[in-house]
C-alpha positions as CSV (number, residue, x, y, z in Angstrom):
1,X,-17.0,-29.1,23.4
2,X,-18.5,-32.4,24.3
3,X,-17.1,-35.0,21.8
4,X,-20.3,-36.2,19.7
5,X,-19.2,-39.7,19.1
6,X,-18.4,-42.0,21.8
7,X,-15.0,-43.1,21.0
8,X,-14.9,-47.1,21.8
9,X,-12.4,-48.5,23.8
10,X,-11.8,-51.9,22.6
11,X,-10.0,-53.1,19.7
12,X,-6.3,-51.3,18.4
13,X,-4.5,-52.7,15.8
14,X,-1.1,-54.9,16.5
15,X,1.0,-56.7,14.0
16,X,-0.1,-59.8,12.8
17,X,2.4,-62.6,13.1
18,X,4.1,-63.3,9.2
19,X,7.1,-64.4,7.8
20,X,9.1,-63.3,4.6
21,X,7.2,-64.8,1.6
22,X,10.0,-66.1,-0.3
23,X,11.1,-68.6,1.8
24,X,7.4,-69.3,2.5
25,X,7.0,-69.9,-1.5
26,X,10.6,-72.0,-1.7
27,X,9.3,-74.6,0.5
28,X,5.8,-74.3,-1.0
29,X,7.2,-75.3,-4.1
30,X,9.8,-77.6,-2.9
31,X,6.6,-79.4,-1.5
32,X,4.8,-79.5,-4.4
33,X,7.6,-81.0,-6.1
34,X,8.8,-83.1,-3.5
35,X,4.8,-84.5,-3.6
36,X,4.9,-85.0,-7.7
37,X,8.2,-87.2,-7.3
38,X,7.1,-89.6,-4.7
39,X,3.6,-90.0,-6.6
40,X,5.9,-90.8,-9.9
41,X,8.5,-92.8,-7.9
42,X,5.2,-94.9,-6.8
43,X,3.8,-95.6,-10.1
44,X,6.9,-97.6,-10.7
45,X,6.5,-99.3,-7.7
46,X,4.9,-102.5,-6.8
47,X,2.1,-103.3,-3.9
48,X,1.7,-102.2,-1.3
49,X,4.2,-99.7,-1.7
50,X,2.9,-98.3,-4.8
51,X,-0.1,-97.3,-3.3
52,X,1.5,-95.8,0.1
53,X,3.9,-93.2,-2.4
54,X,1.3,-91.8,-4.3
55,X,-0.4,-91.4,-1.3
56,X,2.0,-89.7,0.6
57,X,2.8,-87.5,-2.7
58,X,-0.5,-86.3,-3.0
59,X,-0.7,-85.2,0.4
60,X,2.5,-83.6,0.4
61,X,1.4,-81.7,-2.8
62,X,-1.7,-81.2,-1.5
63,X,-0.5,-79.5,1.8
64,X,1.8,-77.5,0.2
65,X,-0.6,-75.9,-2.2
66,X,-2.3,-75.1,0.6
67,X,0.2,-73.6,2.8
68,X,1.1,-71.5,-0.3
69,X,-2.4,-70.1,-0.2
70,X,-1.3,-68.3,3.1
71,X,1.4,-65.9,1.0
72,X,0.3,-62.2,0.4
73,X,1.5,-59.4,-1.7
74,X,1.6,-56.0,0.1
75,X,2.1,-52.8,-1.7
76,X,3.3,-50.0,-0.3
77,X,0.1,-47.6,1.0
78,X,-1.9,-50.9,2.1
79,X,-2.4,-53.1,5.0
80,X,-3.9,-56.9,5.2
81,X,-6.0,-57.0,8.2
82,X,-5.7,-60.7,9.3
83,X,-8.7,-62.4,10.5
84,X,-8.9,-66.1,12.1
85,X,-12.2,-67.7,12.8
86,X,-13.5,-64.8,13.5
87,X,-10.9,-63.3,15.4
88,X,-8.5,-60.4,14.8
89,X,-5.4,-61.9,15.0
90,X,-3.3,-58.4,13.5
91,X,-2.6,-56.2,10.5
92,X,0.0,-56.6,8.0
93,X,1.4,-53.8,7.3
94,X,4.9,-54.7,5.7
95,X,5.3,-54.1,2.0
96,X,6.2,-57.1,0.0
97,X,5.8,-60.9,-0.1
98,X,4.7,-62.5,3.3
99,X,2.7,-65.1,4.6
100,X,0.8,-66.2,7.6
101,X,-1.5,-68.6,8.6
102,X,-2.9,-69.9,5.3
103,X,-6.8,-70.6,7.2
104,X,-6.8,-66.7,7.6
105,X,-9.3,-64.2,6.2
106,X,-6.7,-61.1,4.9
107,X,-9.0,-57.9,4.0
108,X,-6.9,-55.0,2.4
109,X,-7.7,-51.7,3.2
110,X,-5.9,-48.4,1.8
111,X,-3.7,-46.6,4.0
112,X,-2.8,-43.8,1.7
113,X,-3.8,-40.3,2.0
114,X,-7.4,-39.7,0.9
115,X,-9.2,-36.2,0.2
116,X,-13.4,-35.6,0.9
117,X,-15.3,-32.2,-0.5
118,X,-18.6,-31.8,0.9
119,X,-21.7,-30.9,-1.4
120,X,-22.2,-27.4,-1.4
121,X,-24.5,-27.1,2.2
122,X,-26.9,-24.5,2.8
123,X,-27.9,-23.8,6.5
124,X,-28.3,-20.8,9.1
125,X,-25.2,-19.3,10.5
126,X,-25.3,-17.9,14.8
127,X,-27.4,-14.9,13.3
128,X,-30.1,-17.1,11.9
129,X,-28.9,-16.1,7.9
130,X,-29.2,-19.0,5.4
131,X,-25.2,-19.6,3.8
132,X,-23.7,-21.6,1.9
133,X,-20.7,-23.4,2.8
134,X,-18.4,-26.7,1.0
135,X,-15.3,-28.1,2.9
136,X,-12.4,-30.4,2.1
137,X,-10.7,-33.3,4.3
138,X,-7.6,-34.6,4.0
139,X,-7.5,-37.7,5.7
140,X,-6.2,-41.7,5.8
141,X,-6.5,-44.7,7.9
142,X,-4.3,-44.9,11.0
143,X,-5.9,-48.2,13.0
144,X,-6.7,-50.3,10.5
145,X,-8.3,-52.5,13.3
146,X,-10.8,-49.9,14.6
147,X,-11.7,-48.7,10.8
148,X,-12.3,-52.4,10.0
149,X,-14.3,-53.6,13.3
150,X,-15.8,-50.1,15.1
151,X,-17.3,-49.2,12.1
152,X,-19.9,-51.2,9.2
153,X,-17.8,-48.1,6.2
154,X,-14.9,-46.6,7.4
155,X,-14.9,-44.5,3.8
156,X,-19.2,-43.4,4.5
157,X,-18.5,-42.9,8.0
158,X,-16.2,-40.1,7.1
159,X,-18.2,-38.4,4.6
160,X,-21.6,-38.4,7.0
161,X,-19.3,-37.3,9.8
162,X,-17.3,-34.5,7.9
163,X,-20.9,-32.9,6.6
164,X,-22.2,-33.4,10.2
165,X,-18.9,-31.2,11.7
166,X,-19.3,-28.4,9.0
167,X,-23.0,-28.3,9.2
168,X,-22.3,-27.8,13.4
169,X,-19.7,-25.3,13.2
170,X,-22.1,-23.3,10.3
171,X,-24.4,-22.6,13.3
172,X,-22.3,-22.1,16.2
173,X,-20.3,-18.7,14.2
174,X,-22.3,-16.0,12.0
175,X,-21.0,-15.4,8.6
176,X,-19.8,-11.6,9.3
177,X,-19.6,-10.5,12.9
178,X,-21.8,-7.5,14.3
179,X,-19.7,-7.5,17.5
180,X,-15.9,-6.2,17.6
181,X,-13.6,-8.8,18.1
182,X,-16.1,-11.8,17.6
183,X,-15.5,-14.7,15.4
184,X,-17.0,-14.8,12.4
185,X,-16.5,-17.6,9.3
186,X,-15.6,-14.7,6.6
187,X,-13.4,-13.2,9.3
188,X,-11.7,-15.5,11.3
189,X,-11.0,-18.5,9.1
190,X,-7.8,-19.8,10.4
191,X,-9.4,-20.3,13.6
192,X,-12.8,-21.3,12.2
193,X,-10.7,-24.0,10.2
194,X,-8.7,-25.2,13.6
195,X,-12.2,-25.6,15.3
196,X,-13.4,-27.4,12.1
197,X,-9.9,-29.9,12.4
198,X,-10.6,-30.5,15.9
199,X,-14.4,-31.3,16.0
200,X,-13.7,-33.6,12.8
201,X,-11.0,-35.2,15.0
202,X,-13.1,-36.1,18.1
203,X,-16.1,-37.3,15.1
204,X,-13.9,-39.6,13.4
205,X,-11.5,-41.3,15.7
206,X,-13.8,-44.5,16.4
207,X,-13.6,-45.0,12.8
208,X,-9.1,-44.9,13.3
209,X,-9.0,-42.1,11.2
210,X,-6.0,-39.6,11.2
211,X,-7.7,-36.4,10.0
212,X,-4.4,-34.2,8.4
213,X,-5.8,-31.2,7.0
214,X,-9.3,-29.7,6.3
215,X,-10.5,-26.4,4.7
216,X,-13.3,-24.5,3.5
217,X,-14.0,-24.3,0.0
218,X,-16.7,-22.3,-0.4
219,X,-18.5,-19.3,1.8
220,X,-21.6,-17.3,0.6
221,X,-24.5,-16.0,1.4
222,X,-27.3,-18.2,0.2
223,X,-28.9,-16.6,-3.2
224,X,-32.1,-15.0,-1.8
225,X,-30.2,-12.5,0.9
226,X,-27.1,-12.2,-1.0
227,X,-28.3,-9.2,-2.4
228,X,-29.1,-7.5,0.8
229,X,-26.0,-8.5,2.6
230,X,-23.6,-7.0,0.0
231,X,-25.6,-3.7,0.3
232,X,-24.6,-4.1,4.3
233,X,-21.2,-5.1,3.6
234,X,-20.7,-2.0,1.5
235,X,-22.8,0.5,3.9
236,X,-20.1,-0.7,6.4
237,X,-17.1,-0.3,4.4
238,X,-18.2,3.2,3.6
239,X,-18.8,4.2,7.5
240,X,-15.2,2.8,8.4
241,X,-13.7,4.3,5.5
242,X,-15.6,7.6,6.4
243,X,-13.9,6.5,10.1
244,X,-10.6,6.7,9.1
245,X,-10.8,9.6,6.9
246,X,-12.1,11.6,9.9
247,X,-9.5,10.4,12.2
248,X,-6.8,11.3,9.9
249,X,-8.1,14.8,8.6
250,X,-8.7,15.7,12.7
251,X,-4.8,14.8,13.0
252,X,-3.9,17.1,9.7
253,X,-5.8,20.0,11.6
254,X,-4.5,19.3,14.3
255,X,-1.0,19.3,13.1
256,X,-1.3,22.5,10.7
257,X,-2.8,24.7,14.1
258,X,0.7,23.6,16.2
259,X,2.6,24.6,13.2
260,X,1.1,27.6,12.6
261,X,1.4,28.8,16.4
262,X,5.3,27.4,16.3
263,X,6.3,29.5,13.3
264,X,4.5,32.0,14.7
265,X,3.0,33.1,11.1
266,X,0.0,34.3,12.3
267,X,-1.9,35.2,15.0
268,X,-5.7,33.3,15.2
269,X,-7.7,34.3,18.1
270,X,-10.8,31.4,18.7
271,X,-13.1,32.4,15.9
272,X,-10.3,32.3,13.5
273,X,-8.9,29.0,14.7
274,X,-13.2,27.8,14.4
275,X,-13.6,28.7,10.7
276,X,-10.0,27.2,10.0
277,X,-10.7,23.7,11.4
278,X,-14.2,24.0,9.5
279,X,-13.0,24.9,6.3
280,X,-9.7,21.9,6.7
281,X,-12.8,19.5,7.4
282,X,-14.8,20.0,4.7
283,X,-11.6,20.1,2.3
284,X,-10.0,16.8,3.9
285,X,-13.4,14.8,4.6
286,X,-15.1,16.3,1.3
287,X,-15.4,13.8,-1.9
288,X,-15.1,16.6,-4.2
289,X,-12.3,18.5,-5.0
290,X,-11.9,21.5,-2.8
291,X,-13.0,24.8,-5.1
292,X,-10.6,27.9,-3.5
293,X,-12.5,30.7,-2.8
294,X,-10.0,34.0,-2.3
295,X,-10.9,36.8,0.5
296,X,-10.5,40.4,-0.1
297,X,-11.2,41.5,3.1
298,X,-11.3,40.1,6.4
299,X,-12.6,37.4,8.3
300,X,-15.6,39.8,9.6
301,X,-16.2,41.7,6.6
């Protein structure tokens, strides 16, 4: 199967360069304060001095305010993709305090596990017989680089691509299989659903998407041939019933003829052994109950 998205080759997430935020907000403060004393140590100065303190205090505060703009609070399940000038410069994926470079852009995104059902879909199964068919997808973010960059919505480029697999594997498998031993979705749907999981896999890994489970929630004929197709389910299940029935009866009759000539309890030349098997048939492969009909005479008279 050809994969029907070209998977890019470019950007992969890395880990953006960050130290613990506490320290970070220690010296942050220690700034700011630092900054407030020398501007109040200045206002009791004289001059030229005076004006160099409070100066020198406001930029101190100033800068550290602004280095403290550069701490970020990560909670566990979420990731900061860091962003400089333009330029991906890593992902943040540590949970706690940290900070980096405070001229960054950081963009959370959601790592946790996430969960898509389809609307119910109707389209034409291998036969050319309109279904109806619903899936769910199990799924989170594993790059956090390629879902952020290789894609305009990581989240909508999912859900088109999930409808877009079940709607393809719809139409490559008919509902019920004519053919013994063929796939079909009713039939088969452990394998269906590994075929689903794998297409879904090749669709979404542009987007850095770990696909973890997917299923089928719903399978039907669509209303206007649901009639019709439960009439052929049931004419089936008859004739393999009837199958079975047969099969087992011929083994009784065969069994009760190789006893009989064991034991030795009577003798039955060919027409006798003919109108036994006959009358075993119709008693093992009747649906009635067998009415015993008791013989006089003899098998010619």
């Amino acid at each position: 199967m050809t994969n029907p998205v070209t998977t890019p080759q470019g950007i992969r997430e890395f880990d953006a360069r960050s130290v613990g935020g506490g320290l970070a907000l220690s010296l942050g403060l220690a700034g700011v304060l630092a900054g407030a004393g020398l501007v109040a140590f200045g206002a009791s100065a004289d001059g030229g001095l005076k004006a160099a303190l409070t100066a020198a205090g406001i930029v101190l505060a100033l800068a550290a305010f602004v280095a403290m703009s550069g701490l970020n609070t990560v909670a566990p399940g979420e990731a900061r993709v860091v962003q400089l000038f333009g330029r991906y410069r890593g992902t943040i994926r540590a949970d706690g305090l940290r900070w980096v470079n405070p001229l960054t852009s950081r963009e959370k995104i959601s790592t946790r596990v996430r969960n898509h059902e389809t609307a119910v879909l109707k389209v034409n199964d291998a036969y050319g017989n309109p279904i109806e068919l619903a899936a769910v997808v199990v799924w989170r973010v594993e790059d956090t680089a390629r879902a952020t960059f290789e894609v305009d919505d990581f989240t909508e480029f999912v859900e088109t691509q999930t409808e877009a697999a079940v709607r393809h594997i719809a139409i490559e498998y008919p509902y019920d299989a004519h053919e013994e031993g063929g796939l079909s979705l009713r039939g088969n749907a452990e394998e269906i659903t590994e075929k689903l999981a794998v297409e879904l896999h090749a669709r979404v890994e542009a987007a850095g998407v770990h696909i973890i489970e997917s299923r089928f929630t719903h399978l039907a004929y669509a209303p206007e041939i649901a009639s019709a197709m439960l009439q052929r389910q049931q004419a089936g299940a008859v004739v393999a019933a009837r199958k079975q029935i047969v099969e087992g009866a011929v083994g009784m009759v065969e069994l009760a003829l190789t006893r009989l000539q064991e034991e030795d309890i009577v003798e039955l030349d060919a027409e006798r052994k003919a109108a036994m098997v006959s009358n075993l048939m119709v008693v093992l492969c009747g649906d009635r109950a067998a009415q015993p009909v008791l013989n006089t005479g003899t098998l010619y008279q």
